[in-house]
ZAMARGU-4260 file (C-alpha; in steps of 0.2 Angstrom, whole numbers, plus 5000, padded with zeros to 4 digits):
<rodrens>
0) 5255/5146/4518 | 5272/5144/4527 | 5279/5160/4537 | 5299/5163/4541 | 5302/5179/4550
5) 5322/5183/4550 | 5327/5199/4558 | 5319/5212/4546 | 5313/5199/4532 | 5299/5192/4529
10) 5297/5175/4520 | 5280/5169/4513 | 5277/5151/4504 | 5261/5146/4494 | 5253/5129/4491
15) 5248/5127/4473 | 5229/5130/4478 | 5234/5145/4488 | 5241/5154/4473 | 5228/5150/4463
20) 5215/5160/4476 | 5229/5173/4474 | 5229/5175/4455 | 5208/5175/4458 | 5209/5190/4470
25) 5208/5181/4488 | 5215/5183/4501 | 5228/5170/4509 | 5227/5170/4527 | 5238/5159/4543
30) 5238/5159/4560 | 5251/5154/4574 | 5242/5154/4590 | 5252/5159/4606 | 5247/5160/4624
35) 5239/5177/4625 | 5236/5178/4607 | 5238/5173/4589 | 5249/5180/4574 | 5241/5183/4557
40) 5249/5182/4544 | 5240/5187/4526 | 5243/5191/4507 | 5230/5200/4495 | 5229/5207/4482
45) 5228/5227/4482 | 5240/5243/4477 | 5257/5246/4464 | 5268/5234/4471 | 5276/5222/4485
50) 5272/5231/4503 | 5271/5225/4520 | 5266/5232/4536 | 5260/5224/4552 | 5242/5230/4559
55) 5231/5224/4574 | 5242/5209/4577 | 5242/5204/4557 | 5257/5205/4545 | 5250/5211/4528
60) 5259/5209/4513 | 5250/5214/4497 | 5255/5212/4480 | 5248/5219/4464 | 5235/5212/4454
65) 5247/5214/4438 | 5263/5205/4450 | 5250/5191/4455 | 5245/5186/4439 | 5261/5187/4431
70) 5269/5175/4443 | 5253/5163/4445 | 5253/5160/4427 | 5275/5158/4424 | 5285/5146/4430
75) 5291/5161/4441 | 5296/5155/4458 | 5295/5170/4468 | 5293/5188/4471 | 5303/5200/4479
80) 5300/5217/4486 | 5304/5229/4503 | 5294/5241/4514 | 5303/5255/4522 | 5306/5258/4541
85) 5315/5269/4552 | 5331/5257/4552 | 5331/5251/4534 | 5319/5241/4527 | 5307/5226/4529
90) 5313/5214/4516 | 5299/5204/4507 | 5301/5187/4498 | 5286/5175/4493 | 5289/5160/4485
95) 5280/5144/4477 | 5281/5130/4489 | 5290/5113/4483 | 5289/5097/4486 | 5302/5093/4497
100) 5318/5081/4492 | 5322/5076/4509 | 5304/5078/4519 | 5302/5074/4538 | 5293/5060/4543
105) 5276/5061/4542 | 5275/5080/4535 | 5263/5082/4522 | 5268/5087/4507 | 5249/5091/4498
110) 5248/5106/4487 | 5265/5109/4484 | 5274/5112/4466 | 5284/5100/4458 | 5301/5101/4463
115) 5308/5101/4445 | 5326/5095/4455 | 5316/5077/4459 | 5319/5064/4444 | 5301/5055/4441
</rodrens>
């Protein structure tokens, strides 16, 4: 699972294999380790909607067993929602990872969609 942070917006993207484990109820879980610590980043399954919040050094972003399943199962690219805070809100987008057109040398491309923008 890729992470973007952009002011108040989150940005999640899912390997094929990872939303599988979504659409079966587990958790999706990263990590970006920092001197003095690590960031977690993880989506579930649990509650009504799209939500975030960030707790113990982890952003959680959940999603609803019924949005899960929905967008596992469609050729549904991605899901949007938002989570209030004092100056606005947090917006939330997760998205189905595709293959790249134009990858970097040596990046690893395993897991991902097919980009239906690649010709075969």
């Amino acid at each position: 699972m890729k992470l973007r942070l952009l002011e108040d917006s989150i940005r999640l993207r899912l390997l094929e294999p990872e939303v599988a484990d979504i659409a079966a109820g587990t958790p999706v879980v990263g990590k970006t380790s920092m001197p003095g610590g690590a960031l977690l980043y993880r989506l579930s399954v649990s509650g009504e909607d799209v939500q975030a919040a960030f707790i113990d050094s982890t952003i959680e972003v959940t999603i609803s067993e019924e949005i899960a399943q929905e967008w596992a199962r469609s050729q549904q690219v991605s899901i949007r929602g938002a989570s209030p805070i004092a100056e606005g809100e947090t917006k939330i987008l997760i998205e189905k990872d595709f293959t790249c057109i134009n990858p970097a040398d040596g990046e690893d491309q395993t897991g991902t969609f097919a980009n239906p923008n690649l010709q075969h």
